[in-house]
C-alpha positions as CSV (number, residue, x, y, z in Angstrom):
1,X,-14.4,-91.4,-30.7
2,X,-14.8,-94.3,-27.8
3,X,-13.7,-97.6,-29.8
4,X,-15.8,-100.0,-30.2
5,X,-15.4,-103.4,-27.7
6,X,-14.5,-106.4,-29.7
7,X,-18.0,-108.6,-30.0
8,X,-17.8,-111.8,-28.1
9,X,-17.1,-115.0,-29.1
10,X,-20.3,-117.0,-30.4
11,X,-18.8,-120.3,-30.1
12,X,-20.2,-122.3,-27.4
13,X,-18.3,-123.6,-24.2
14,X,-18.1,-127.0,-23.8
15,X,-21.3,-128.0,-21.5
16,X,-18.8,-130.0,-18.6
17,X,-16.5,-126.5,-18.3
18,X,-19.4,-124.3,-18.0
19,X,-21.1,-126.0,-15.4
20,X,-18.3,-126.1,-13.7
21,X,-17.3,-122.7,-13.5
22,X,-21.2,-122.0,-12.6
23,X,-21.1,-125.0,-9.9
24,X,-17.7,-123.2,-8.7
25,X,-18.8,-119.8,-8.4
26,X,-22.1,-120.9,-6.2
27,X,-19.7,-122.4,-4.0
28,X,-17.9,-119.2,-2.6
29,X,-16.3,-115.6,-3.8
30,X,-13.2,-114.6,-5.2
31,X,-10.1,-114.0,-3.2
32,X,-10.3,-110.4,-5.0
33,X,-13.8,-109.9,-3.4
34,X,-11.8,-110.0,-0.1
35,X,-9.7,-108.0,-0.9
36,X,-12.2,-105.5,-1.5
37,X,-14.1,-105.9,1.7
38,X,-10.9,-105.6,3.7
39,X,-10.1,-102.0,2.4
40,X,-13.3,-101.2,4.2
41,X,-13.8,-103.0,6.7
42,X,-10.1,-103.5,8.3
43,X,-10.0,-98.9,8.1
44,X,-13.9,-99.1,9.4
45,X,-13.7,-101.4,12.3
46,X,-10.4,-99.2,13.4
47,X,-12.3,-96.1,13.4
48,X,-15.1,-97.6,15.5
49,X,-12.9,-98.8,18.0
50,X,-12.1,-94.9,18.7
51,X,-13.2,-92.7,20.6
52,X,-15.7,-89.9,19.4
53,X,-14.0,-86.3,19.2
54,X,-16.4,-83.9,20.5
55,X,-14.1,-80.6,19.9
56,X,-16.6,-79.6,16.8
57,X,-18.8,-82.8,17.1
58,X,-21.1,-81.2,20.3
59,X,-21.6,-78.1,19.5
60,X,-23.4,-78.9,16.4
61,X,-25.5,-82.1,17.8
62,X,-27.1,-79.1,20.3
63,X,-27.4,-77.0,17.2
64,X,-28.9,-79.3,15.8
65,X,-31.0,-80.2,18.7
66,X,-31.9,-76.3,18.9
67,X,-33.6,-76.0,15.4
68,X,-35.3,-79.4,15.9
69,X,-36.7,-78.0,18.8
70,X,-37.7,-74.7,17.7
71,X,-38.1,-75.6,13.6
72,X,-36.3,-72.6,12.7
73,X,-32.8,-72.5,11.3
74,X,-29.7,-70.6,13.4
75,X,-28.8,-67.1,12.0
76,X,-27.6,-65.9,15.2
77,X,-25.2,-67.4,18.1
78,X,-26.7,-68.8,21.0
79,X,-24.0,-71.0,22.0
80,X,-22.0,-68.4,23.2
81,X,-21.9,-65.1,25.6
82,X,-19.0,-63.5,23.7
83,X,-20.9,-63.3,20.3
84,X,-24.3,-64.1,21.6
85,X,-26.9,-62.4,19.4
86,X,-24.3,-61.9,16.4
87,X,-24.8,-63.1,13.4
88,X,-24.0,-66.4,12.3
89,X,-23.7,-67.8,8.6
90,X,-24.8,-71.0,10.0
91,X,-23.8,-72.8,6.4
92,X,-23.6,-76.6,8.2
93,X,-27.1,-76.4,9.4
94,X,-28.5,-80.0,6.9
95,X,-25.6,-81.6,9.3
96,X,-26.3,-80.6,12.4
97,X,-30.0,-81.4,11.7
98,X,-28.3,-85.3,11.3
99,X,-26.4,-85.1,14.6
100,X,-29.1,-83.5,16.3
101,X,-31.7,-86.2,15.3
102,X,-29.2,-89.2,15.4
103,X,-28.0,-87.9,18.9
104,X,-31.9,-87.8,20.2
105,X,-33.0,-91.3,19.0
106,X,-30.1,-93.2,20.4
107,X,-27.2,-91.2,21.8
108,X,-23.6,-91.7,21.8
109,X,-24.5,-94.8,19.8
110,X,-26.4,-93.4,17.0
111,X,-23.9,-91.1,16.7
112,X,-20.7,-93.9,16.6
113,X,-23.6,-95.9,14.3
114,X,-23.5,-92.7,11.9
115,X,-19.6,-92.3,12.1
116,X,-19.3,-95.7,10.6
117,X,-21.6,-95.9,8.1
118,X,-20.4,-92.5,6.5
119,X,-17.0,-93.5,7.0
120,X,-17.7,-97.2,5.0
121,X,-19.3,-95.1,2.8
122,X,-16.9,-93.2,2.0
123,X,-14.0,-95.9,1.6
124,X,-16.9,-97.9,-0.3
125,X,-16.8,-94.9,-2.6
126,X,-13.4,-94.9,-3.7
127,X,-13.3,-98.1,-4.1
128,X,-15.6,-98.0,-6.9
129,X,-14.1,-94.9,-8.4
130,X,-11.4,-97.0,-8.6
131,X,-13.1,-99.4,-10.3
132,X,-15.2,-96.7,-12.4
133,X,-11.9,-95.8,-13.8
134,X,-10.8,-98.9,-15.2
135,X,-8.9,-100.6,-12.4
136,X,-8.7,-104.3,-12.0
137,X,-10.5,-105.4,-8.2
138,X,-7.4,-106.1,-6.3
139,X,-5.5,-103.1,-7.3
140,X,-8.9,-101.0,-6.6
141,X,-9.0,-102.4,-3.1
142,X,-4.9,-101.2,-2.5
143,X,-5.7,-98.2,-3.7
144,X,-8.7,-97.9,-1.6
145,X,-6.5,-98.7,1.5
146,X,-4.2,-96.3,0.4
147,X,-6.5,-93.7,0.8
148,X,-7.8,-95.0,4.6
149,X,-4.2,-94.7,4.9
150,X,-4.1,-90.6,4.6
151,X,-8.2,-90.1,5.3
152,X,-8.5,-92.0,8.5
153,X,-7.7,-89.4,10.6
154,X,-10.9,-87.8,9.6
155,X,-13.1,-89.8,9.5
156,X,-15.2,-88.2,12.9
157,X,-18.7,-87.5,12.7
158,X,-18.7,-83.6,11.6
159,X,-20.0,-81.8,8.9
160,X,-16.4,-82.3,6.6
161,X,-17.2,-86.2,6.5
162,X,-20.8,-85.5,4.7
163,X,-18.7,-83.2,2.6
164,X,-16.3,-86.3,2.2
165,X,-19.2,-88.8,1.1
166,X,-20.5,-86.3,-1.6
167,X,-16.6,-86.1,-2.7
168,X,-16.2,-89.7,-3.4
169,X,-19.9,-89.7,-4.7
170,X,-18.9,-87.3,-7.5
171,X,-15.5,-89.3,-7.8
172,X,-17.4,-92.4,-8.9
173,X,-19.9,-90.3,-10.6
174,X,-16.6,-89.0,-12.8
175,X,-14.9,-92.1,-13.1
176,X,-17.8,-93.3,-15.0
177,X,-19.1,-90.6,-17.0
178,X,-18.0,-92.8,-19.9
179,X,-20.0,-95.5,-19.6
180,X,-22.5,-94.3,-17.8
181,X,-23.1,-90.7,-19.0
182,X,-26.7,-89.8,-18.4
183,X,-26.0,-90.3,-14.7
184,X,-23.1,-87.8,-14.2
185,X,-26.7,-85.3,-14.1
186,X,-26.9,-86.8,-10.1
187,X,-23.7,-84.8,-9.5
188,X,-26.2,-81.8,-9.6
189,X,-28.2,-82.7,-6.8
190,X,-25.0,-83.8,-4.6
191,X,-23.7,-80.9,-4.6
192,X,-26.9,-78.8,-3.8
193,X,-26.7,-80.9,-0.9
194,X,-23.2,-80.8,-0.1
195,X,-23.4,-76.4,0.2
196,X,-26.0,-77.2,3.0
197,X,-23.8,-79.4,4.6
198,X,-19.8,-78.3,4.6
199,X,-18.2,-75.6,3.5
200,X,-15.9,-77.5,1.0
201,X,-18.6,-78.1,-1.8
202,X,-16.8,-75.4,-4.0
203,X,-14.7,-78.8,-4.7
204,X,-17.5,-79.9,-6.8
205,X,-17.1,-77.8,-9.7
206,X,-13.5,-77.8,-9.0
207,X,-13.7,-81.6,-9.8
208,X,-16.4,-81.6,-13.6
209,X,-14.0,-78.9,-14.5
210,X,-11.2,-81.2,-14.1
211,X,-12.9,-83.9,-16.0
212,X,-14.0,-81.5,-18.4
213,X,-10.2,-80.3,-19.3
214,X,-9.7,-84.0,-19.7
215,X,-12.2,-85.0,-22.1
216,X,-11.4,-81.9,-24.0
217,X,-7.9,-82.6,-24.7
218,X,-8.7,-86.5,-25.9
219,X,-11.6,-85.0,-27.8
220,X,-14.4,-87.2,-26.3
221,X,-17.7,-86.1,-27.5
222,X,-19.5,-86.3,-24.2
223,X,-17.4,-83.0,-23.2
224,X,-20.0,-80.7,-24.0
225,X,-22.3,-82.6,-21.3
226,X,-19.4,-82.8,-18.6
227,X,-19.1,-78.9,-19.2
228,X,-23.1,-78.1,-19.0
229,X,-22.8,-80.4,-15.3
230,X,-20.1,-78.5,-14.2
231,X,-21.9,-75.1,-14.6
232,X,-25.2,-76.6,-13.2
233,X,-23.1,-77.7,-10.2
234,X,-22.0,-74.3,-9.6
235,X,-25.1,-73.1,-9.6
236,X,-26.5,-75.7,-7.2
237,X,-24.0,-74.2,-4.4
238,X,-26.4,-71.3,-4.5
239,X,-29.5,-73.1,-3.4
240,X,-28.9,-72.3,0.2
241,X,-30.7,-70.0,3.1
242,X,-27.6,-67.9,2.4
243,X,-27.3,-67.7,-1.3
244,X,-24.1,-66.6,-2.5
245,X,-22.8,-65.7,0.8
246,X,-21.7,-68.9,1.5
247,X,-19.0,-68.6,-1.0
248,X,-17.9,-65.5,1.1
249,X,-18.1,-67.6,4.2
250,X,-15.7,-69.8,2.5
251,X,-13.6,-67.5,1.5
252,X,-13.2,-66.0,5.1
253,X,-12.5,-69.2,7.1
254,X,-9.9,-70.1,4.8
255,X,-8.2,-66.6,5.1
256,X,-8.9,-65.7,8.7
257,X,-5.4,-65.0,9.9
258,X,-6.5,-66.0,13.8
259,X,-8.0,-69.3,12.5
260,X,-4.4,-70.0,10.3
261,X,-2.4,-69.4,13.4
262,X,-4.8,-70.7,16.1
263,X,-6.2,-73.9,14.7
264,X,-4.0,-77.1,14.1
265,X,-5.7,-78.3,11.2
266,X,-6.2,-75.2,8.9
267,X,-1.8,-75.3,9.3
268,X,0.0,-76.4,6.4
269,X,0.7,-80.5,6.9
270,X,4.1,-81.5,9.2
271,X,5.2,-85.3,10.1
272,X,5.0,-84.0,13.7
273,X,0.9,-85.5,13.5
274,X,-0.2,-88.4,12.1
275,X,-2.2,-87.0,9.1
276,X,0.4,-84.7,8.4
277,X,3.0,-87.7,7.9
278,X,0.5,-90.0,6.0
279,X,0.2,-87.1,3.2
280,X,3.8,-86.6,2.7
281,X,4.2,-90.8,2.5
282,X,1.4,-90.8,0.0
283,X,3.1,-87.8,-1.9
284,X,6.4,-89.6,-2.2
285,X,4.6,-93.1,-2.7
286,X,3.0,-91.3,-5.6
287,X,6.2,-89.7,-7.2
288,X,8.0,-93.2,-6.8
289,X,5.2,-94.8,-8.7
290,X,5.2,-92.3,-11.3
291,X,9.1,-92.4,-11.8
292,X,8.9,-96.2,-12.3
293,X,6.2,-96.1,-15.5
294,X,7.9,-96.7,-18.4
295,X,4.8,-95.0,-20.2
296,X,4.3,-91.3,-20.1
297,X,1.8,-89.9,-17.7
298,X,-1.0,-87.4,-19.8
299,X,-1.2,-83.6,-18.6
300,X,-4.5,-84.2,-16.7
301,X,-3.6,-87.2,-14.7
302,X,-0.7,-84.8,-13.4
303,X,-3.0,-82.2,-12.9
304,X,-5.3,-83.8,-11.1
305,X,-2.7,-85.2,-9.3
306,X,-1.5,-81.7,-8.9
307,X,-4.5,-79.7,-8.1
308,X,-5.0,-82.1,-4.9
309,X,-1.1,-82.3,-4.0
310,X,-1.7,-78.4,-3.3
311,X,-4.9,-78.5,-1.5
312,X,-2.9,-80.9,0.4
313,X,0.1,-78.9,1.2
314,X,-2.6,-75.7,2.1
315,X,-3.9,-77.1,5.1
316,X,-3.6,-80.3,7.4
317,X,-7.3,-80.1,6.7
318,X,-6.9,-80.2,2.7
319,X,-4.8,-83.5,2.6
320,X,-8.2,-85.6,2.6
321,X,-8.9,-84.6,-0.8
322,X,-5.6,-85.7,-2.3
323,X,-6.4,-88.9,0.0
324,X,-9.1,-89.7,-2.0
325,X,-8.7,-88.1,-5.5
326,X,-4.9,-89.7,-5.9
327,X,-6.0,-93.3,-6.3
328,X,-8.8,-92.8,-8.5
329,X,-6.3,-91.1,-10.7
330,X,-4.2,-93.7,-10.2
331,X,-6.5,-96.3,-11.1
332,X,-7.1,-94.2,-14.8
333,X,-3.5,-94.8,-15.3
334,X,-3.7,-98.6,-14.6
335,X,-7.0,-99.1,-17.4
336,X,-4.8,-99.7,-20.0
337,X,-2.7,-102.2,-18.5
338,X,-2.6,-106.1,-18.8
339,X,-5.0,-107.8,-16.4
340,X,-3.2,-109.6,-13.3
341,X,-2.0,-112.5,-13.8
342,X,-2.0,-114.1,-10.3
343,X,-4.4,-116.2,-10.0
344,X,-8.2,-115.2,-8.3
345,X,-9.4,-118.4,-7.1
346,X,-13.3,-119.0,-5.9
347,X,-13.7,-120.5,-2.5
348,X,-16.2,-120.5,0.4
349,X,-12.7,-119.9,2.8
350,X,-13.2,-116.3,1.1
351,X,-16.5,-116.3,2.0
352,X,-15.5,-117.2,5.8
353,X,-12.5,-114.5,5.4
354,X,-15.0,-112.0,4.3
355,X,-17.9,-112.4,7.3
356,X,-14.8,-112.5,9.9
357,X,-13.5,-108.7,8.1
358,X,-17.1,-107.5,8.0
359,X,-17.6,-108.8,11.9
360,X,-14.3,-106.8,12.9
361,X,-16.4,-103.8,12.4
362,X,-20.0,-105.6,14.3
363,X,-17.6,-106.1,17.5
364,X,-16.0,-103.0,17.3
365,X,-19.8,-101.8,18.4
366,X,-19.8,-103.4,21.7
367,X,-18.5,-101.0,23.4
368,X,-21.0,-98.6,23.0
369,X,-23.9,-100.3,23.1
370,X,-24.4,-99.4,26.6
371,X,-24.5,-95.5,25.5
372,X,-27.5,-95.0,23.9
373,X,-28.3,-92.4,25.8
374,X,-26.8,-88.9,26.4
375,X,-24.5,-89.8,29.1
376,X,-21.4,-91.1,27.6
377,X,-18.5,-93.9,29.3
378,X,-15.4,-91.8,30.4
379,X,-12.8,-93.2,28.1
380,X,-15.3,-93.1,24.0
381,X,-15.5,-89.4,24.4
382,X,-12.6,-86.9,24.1
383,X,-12.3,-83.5,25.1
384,X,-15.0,-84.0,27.7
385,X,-14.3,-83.9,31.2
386,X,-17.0,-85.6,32.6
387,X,-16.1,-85.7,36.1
388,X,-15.4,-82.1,36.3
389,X,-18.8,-81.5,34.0
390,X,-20.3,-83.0,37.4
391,X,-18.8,-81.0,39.8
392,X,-19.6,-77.4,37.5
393,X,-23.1,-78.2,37.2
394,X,-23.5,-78.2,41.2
395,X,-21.3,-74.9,41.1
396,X,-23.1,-72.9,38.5
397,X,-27.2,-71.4,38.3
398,X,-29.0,-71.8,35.7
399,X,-27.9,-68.8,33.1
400,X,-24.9,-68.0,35.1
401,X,-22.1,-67.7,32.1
402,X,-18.7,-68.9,32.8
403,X,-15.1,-69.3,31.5
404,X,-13.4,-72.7,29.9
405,X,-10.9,-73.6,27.7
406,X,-11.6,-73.2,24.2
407,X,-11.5,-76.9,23.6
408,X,-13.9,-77.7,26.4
409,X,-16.5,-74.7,24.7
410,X,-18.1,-77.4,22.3
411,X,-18.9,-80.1,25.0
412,X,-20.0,-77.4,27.5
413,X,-22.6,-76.5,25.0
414,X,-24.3,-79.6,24.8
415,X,-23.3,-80.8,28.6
416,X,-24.7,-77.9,30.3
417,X,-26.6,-76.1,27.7
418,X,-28.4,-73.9,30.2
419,X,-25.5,-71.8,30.9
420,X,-23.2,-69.8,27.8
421,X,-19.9,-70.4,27.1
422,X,-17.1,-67.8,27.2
423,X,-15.9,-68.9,23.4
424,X,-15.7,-72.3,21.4
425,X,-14.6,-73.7,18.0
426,X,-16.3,-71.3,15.8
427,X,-13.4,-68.6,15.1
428,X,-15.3,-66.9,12.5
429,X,-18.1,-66.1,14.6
430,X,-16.5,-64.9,18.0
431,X,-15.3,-61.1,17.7
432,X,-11.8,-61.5,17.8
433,X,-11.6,-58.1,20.2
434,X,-13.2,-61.8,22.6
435,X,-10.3,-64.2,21.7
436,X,-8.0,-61.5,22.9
437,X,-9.4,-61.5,25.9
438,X,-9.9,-65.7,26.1
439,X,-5.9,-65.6,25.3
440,X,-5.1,-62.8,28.3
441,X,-6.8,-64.8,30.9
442,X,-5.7,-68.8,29.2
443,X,-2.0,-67.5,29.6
444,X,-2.2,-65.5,32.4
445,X,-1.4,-61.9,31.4
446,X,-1.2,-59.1,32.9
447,X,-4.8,-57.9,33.4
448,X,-6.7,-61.4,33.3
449,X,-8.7,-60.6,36.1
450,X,-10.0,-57.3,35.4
451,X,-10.9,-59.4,31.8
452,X,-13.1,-61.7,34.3
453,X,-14.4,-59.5,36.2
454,X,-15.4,-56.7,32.7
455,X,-17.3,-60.0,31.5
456,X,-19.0,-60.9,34.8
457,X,-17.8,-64.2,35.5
458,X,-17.8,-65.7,38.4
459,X,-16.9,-69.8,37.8
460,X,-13.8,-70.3,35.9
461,X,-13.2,-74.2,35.0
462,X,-9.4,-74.3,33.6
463,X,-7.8,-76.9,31.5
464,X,-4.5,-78.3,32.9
465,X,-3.5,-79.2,29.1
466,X,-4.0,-75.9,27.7
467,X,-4.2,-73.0,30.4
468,X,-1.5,-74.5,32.4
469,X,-0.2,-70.7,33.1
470,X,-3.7,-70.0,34.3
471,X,-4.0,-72.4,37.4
472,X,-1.3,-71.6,39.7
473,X,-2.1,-67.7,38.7
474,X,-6.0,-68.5,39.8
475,X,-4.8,-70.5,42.9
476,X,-2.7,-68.0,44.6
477,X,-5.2,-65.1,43.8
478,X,-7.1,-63.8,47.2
479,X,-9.9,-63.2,45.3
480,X,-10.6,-66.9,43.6
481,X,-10.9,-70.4,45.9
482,X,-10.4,-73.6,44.3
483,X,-13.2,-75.9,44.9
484,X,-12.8,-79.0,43.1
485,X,-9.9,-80.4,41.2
486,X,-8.4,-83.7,39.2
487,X,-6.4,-85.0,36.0
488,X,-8.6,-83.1,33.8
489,X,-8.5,-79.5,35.4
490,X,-9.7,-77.5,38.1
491,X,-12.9,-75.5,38.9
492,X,-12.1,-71.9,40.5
493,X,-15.1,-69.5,42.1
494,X,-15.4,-66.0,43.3
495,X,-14.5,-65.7,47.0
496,X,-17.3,-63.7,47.4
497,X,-19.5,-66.0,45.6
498,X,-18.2,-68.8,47.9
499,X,-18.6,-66.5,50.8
500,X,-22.7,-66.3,49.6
């Protein structure tokens, strides 16, 4: 049973005092209001400074752009001439209907505008999680900048950072199940959403049944309601054009043995990569604080703590949920502690700190203010060689397939959408008989060119990062003339399609 809260004091302030604190408080915010506002603005304005990563980001603005256009959902690739016409268990299609739109009402923009919304969201999120679990505002907003400390690094408009805002949603949602029980019902409807957007909504249940174990072993009476959520949030994941397939999708990306060794992010974490190193600080920042209670730390706090520690250690990609479940965790253990005792003082100076914090992430806009439109400035896209984008649309017809590096495949789409791409970031959907063939001709084995020529291309436009085996191979071949070159790559043709 929830003890009751001591009844306040009836006994009236002196009239001076009180209208000074109330004469005090008009006059400006608390220095732990900053506090707050910098653990989402500082991590926001740093992400808006950056440039977009369009590995995974392009191809699903033209998805998106596709079903807009044609208002019917993707079941089968288009994107691509190695799988074109196979199926697809298109399970992000609510998310590219977002990029899609955003990208068609104001470009490049929109989509940075998007990117730091969600990603303030998200920070905003935690940060009340925190507080939802009983943590005092200045230790909320360190543990809130602990966690832009691991999650930054993904914090790119893709489907995972929808996934990411419905995460912290159900954080708070948890955090304050207490207090607020009756509304732990909207984790229902978040999650329906989340299966329609990312493939990581089987964290939902994952999470009530967490809380659930929890109440259950303090013998809270609002137990039985966290445990009827948790089932209807399973259930929600099955409200989905696929149904319970989308479990099975799941299941297959994060088992596909060519996606484990192939893609950096589905590795397990290593301090070679910034996100990678940021876990491993967090994990030890965590132990240290743990060591140094001198109270004992309850068997759900650890695992929690735990659950997310090895979804972390999993994948590069996991380590955002430990990112943002650890302090919220954390935070629980601080509720029962003594309130701070440095002092919080009211001034409008926090008020001026607070608009200068908030304008850090305004100014960090200007930059792409000029790119509302679909042609983006050189340097706030990556992966996307524009120059060399140029040059290949002079060089190919309209429908004539060609063959690019994998990481290019996603920009391609959306740059030239009129003509297929050999293969791009969707490993489950590409027949992996086609990613041996894109790894014979990237590296130059023995063979590539018969794979060229048994696929009918004619334009190949190779990476100087990642097929650097492939250029001088391509250059000294009689049968392929370079024709246009630069930092980015090189564009080869078929010397009888110069010839023509």
């Amino acid at each position: 049973m929830l003890r009751s809260l001591p009844r306040a004091r009836s006994d009236p302030q002196p009239r001076g005092r009180s209208d000074a604190d109330a004469s005090a408080r008009s006059r400006g915010i608390r220095l732990s209001h900053v506090w707050a506002v910098a653990a989402i603005a500082v991590p926001t304005a740093i992400v808006t400074a950056t440039p977009l990563v369009t590995v995974d980001l392009a191809y699903h603005v033209r998805a998106g752009e596709i079903m807009l256009d044609t208002h019917e959902l993707l079941r089968t690739d288009v994107l691509t001439f190695s799988a074109g016409g196979n199926p697809w268990l298109n399970q992000q299609w609510a998310a590219q209907l977002v990029f899609g739109a955003a990208f068609g009402t104001g470009g490049w923009l929109a989509l940075a505008g998007l990117r730091s919304l969600l990603g303030g969201l998200v920070l905003g999120l935690v940060f009340l999680a925190c507080r939802g679990a009983g943590a005092p505002r200045r230790i909320a907003a360190w543990l809130t900048l602990g966690s832009a400390f691991v999650v930054v690094g993904f914090l790119q408009p893709r489907p995972q950072l929808f996934g990411m805002v419905c995460f912290g949603a159900l954080l708070w949602l948890v955090a304050t199940r207490h207090r607020k029980p009756a509304r732990l019902w909207l984790a229902v409807p978040i999650t329906l959403l989340w299966a329609n957007l990312h493939g990581t909504f089987f964290i939902a249940p994952l999470l009530l049944a967490l809380a659930w174990m929890r109440d259950r072993a303090q013998g809270d009476e609002g137990r039985g309601r966290v445990f009827l959520v948790g089932l209807a949030t399973a259930a929600a994941t099955l409200v989905n054009p696929f149904g319970a397939r989308v479990w099975t999708y799941v299941w297959d990306i994060s088992t596909n043995p060519l996606i484990r060794r192939s893609v950096e992010e589905w590795q397990p974490p290593s301090i070679r990569v910034y996100v990678g190193g940021a876990f491993f600080v967090s994990i030890l920042a965590v132990a240290g604080y743990l060591a140094r209670r001198r109270e004992a730390v309850d068997w759900p706090s650890l695992l929690g703590l735990g659950v997310f520690a090895v979804l972390g250690l999993t994948s590069l990609r996991g380590t955002v949920w430990w990112g943002m479940a650890a302090p919220v965790v954390l935070a629980g253990l601080e509720a029962g502690r003594e309130r701070d005792p440095r002092p919080d003082p009211t001034s409008m100076l926090n008020v001026v700190l607070a608009a200068v914090l908030a304008l850090l992430v305004v100014a960090g806009f200007g930059r792409w203010i000029p790119h509302s439109g679909e042609e983006p400035a050189g340097m706030l896209v990556s992966s996307a060689p524009l120059t060399l984008t140029d040059r290949l649309e002079q060089e190919l017809a309209p429908g004539q397939r060609f063959f690019s590096a994998q990481v290019w495949g996603s920009w391609f789409e959306l740059a030239l959408p009129e003509n297929p791409v050999f293969v791009d970031s969707r490993f489950e959907v590409i027949p992996r008989a086609a990613w041996e063939d894109y790894y014979a001709v990237s590296y130059g084995r023995e063979g590539w060119q018969e794979v060229l020529k048994r696929w009918d291309i004619s334009v190949v436009a190779a990476s100087r990062e990642y097929q650097g085996d492939l250029l001088p191979l391509t250059s000294r071949d009689p049968g392929w003339r370079l024709v246009y070159q630069d930092g980015d790559g090189a564009i080869f043709v078929r010397a009888r399609q110069l010839a023509a």
